[in-house]
Phi, psi and omega in degrees: 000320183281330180295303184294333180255021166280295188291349183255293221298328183281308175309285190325337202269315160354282206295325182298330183256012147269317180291094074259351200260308198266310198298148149294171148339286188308328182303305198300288180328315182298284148012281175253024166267295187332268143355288205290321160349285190297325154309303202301323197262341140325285178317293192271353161270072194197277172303353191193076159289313180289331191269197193275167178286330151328286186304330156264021134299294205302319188307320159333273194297325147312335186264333194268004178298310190304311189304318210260356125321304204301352180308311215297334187094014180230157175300324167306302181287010188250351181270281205317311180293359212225327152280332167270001163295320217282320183296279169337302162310310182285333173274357157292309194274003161307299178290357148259039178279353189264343191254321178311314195303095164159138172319320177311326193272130186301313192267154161265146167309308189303312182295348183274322168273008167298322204256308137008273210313298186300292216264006190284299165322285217306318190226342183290291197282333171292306167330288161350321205262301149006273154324299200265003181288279151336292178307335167329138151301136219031037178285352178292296200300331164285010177265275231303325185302306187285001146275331175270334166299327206275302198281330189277339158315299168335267154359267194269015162301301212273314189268320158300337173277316181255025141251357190226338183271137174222001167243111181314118167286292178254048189300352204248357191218323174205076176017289188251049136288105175256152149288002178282306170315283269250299183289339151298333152273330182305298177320312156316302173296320165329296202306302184289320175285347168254026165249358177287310217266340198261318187259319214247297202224088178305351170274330191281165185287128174272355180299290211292309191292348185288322185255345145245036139288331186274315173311297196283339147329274184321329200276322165340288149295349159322296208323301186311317196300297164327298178323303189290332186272352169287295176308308172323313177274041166245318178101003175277150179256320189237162192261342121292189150198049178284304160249116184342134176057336164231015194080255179208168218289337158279344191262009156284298170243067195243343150338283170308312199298312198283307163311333169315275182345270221298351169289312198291280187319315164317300186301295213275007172218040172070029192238359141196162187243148168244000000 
């Protein structure tokens, strides 16, 4: 299992940094309309296992408006896809509120557009960010930086949790989480974005990349947590099994999803510079 899950992580990483390095925009953009697709159709058959198949086409296609907004590069426009999914979304479960209404029926209208709702936000509008990440200045070098804190985090979390670890961070959401893992991946990302930032991009502060690295960990293991408590009350262990070992496109980037916004926000409104 760790040979299969080296090896599809090394193929991911291969592809990922030629589309950043190499990839047109529309390719990038294109990419994680593709992805999010695929998250999205993660999310409700997880979440909605139980409904008609309708209902996760709509929600699929309602989760991917914010992305396929994020083409234009602007943060506005990715709030406008991201209201009219919301617009849309209500006037769906309004029409099946007549059909929902009844004892028989698992979900209430309300609870379908809750869970509708959580993941079209959850992976549509977290995707997004992506993209809009990329329109930055120097947004290639802030992906590939905010991809090696998050893998080097992942990583030396994963391997320091199951030699060291013995105090349950989350035990009642994710188990094998240890705080012996969480300070051993915070350490790790420190390693990798200042030995990323000291060879690629010698301008940035390394004072400034150090402490928002332990942040963007930190915000990291949010992401992993959100995931793991959605699967667990689902009852699920991967939310795919789209890549070999390592499961499915969320449990890949459920890290990253969460952390892009707040690296993207940070930025874009001037709270922090590097």
């Amino acid at each position: 299992m760790n040979r299969t899950r080296i090896a599809t992580g090394l193929i991911i990483s291969g592809g990922w940094l030629a589309l950043l390095l190499y990839g047109p925009f529309w390719l990038f953009w294109f990419s994680f309309l593709v992805l999010g697709a695929l998250a999205l159709n993660e999310y409700f058959a997880m979440t909605l296992a139980s409904c008609s198949r309708r209902d996760k086409i709509i929600g699929t296609i309602l989760g991917l408006l914010p992305l396929a907004a994020a083409y234009a590069g602007k943060p506005e426009a990715v709030s406008a896809g991201l209201f009219l999914s919301l617009f849309f979304l209500i006037v769906y479960c309004l029409s099946r509120y007549s059909e929902l209404n009844n004892e028989q029926a698992e979900f209430s209208a309300y609870a379908l557009m809750m869970r509708l709702g959580f993941g079209v936000f959850y992976v549509g509008f977290s995707f997004s960010h992506f993209t809009l990440l990329l329109t930055l200045s120097e947004g290639k070098q802030l992906l590939i930086l905010l991809t090696v804190i998050t893998v080097f985090s992942d990583s030396f979390a994963y391997y320091t949790g199951k030699m060291f670890g013995r105090h349950k961070m989350a035990p009642a959401i994710s188990p094998g989480k240890t705080f012996e893992g969480l300070l051993g991946g915070v350490a790790g990302s420190i390693l990798g974005a200042l030995i990323v930032c000291i060879w690629f991009f010698p301008w940035y502060s390394l004072v400034k990349i150090a402490f928002l690295t332990v942040f963007l960990s930190l915000v990291g293991v949010m992401g992993d947590l959100t995931e793991s408590m959605i699967k667990r009350t689902m009852g699920v262990k991967d939310s795919g099994h789209i890549l070999p070992g390592h499961g499915g496109v969320l449990d890949r980037l459920d890290s990253l999803m969460i952390a892009a916004p707040v690296l993207f926000y940070l930025l874009d409104f001037g709270l922090l510079s590097l």
